[in-house]
C-alpha positions as CSV (number, residue, x, y, z in Angstrom):
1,X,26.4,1.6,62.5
2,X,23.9,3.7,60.8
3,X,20.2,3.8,61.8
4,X,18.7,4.8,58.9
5,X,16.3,2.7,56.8
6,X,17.6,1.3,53.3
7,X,16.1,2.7,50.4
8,X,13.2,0.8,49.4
9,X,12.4,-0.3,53.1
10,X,8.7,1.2,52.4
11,X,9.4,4.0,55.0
12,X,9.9,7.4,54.3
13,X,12.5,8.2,51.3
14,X,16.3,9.5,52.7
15,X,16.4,12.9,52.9
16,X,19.5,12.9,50.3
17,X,17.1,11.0,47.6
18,X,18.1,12.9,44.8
19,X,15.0,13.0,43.0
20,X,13.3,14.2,46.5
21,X,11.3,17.5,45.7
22,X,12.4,20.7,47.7
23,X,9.5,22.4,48.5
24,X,10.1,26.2,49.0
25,X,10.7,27.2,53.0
26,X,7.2,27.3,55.1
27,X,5.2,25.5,52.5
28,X,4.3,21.9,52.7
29,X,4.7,19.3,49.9
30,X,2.1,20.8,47.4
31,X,1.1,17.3,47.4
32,X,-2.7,16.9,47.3
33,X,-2.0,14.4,49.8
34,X,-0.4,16.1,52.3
35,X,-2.8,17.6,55.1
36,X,-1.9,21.1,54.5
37,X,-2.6,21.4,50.8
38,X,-4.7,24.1,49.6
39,X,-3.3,25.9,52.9
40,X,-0.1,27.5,51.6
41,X,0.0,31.4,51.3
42,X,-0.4,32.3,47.7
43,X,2.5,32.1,45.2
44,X,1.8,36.1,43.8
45,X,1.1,38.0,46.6
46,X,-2.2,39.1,47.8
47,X,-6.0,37.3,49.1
48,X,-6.9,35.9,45.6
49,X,-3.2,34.3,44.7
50,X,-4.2,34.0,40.9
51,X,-2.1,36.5,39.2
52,X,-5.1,37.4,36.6
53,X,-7.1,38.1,39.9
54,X,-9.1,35.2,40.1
55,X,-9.8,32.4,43.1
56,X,-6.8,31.2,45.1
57,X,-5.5,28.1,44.5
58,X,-3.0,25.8,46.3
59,X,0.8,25.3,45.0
60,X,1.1,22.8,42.1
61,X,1.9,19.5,43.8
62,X,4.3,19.0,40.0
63,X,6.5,21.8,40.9
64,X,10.2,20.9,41.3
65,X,9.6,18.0,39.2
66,X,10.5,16.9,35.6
67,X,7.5,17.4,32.9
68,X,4.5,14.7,33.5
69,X,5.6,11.7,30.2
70,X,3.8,11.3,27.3
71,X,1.0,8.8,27.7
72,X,2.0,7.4,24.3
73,X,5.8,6.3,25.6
74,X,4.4,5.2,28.9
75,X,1.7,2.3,26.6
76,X,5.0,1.3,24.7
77,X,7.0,1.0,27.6
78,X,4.5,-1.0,29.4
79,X,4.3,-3.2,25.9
80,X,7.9,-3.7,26.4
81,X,7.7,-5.0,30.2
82,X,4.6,-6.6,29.3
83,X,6.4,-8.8,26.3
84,X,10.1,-9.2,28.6
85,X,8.0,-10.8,32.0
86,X,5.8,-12.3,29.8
87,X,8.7,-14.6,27.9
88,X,10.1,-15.1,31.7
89,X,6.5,-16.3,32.6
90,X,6.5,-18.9,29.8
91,X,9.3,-20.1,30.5
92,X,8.5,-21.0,34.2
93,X,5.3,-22.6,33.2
94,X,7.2,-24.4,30.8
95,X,10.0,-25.6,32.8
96,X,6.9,-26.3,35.9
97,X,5.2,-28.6,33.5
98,X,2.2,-26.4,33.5
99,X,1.4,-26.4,29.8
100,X,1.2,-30.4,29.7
101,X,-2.5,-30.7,31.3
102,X,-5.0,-32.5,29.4
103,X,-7.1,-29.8,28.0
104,X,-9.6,-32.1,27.3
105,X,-10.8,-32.3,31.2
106,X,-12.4,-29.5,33.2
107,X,-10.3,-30.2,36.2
108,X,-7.4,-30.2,34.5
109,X,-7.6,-27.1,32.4
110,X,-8.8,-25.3,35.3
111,X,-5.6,-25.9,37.1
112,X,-3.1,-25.4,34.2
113,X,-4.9,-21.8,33.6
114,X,-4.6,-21.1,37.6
115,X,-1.3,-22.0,37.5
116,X,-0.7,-19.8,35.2
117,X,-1.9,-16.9,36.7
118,X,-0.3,-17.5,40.1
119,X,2.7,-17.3,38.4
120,X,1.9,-14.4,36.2
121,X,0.9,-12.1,39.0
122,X,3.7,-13.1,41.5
123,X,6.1,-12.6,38.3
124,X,4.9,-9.5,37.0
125,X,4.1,-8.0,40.7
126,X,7.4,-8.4,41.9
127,X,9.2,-7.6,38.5
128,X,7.4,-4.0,39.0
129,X,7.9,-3.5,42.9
130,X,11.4,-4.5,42.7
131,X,12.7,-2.4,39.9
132,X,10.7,0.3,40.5
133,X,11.9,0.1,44.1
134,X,15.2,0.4,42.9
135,X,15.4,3.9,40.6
136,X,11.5,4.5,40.0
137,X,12.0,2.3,36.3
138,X,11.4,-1.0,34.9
139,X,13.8,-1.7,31.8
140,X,11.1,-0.5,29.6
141,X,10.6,3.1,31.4
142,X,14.7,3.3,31.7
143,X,14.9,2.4,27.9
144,X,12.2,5.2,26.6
145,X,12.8,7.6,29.3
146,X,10.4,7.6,32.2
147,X,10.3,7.5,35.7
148,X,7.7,6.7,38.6
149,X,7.7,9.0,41.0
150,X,5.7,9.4,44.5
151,X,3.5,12.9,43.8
152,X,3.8,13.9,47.4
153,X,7.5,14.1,47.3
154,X,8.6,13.4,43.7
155,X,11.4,10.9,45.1
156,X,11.6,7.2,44.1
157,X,8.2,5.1,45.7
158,X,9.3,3.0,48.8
159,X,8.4,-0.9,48.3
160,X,5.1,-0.2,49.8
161,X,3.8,1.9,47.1
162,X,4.8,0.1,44.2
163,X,3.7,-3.1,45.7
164,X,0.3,-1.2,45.7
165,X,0.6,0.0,42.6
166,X,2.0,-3.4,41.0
167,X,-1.1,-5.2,42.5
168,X,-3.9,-3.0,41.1
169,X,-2.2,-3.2,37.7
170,X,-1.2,-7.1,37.5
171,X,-3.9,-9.1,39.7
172,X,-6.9,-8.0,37.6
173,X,-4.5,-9.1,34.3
174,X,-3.9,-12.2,35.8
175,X,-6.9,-13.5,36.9
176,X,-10.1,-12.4,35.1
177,X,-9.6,-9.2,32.5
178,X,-5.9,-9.9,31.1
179,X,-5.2,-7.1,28.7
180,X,-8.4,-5.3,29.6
181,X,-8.2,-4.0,32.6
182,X,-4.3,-3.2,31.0
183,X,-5.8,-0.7,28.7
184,X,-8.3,0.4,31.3
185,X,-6.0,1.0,34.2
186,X,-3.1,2.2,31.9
187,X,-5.2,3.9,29.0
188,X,-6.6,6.1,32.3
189,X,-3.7,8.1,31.9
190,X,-4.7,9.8,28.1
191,X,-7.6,11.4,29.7
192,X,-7.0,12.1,33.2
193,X,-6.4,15.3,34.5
194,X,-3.7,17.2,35.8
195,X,-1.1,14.5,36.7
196,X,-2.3,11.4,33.5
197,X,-2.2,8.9,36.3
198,X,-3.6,5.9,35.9
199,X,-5.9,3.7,38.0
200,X,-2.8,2.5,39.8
201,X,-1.2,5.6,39.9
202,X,-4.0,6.9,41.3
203,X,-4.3,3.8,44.2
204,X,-0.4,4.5,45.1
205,X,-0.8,8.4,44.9
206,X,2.4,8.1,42.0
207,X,3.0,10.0,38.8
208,X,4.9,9.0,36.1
209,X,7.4,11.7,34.2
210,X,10.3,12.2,31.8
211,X,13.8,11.8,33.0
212,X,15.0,12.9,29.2
């Protein structure tokens, strides 16, 4: 019987992961993550390493990878999760009763509307650390294209990660700042530079990039 951890497990990737980056022999991940970045010998020979004779600089953490997606395809595929989940959410409330508090008493109203966000956040939490546990895609990603991937090791994030990253993005949504923090966490990605990782990317140390 084998000994290895399943995929997902939230330990370290298989070895055989086929997205898994290959860093060059002698060099670590070129993750800014990993302990020895900044320390590998310089890619072009020499004390600078910048081949117009500049500073050195550490490998790019993106090599080995596929190019970083477009910010605008990641927005509409998060639209896309955003509108499947969010008809799976209704329904639940729905079939729970949820919607049929008296909205003319405090009590009440308060408990329909954190009802509703328990079930938002377990919904859309596990609809995210789930699929992306499986391949690094929800259906929306898959549809246009993308892929999450760990920027340490480019391979598909354990269950660990993208339970990190699901919670940053979908707890604030469902309790307090709804499609606010959405744009905030997700929008973070059109400005930031080098990887365009968003808030959450940025809390589960994951990249997002093009598979097409």
């Amino acid at each position: 019987m084998s000994t290895e951890p399943p995929p997902g497990s939230g330990q370290q990737p298989p070895e055989d992961d086929p997205f898994r980056k290959q860093p060059p022999p002698g060099q670590g991940s070129g993750s800014p993550y990993d302990p020895s970045y900044g320390n590998q010998p310089p890619p072009y020979g020499g004390a600078g390493g910048d081949p117009y004779g500049g500073g050195s600089y550490p490998t790019d953490p993106l090599a080995g990878m596929p190019p970083l997606a477009d910010s605008g395809r990641r927005t509409l595929a998060r639209i896309i999760d955003m509108i499947l989940v969010g008809i799976v959410v209704w329904l639940v409330t729905w079939a729970f009763g949820v919607h049929e508090y008296d909205v003319g008493s405090d009590g009440a109203s308060y408990a329909k509307s954190l009802g509703q966000s328990l079930v938002a956040a377990v919904l859309y939490i596990g609809y995210d650390t789930v699929m992306l546990a499986k391949s690094g895609q929800t259906l929306g990603k898959k549809w246009l294209g993308l892929r999450v991937a760990d920027l340490d090791s480019g391979s598909t994030p354990s269950v660990q990660t993208n339970l990190i990253r699901a919670a940053v993005l979908w707890i604030p949504f469902a309790f307090c700042c709804a499609c606010i923090w959405t744009a905030i966490s997700g929008g973070w990605s059109f400005f930031d530079k080098p990887y365009k990782q968003g808030l959450h990317d940025k809390a589960a140390k994951t990249v997002v990039v093009s598979t097409r």
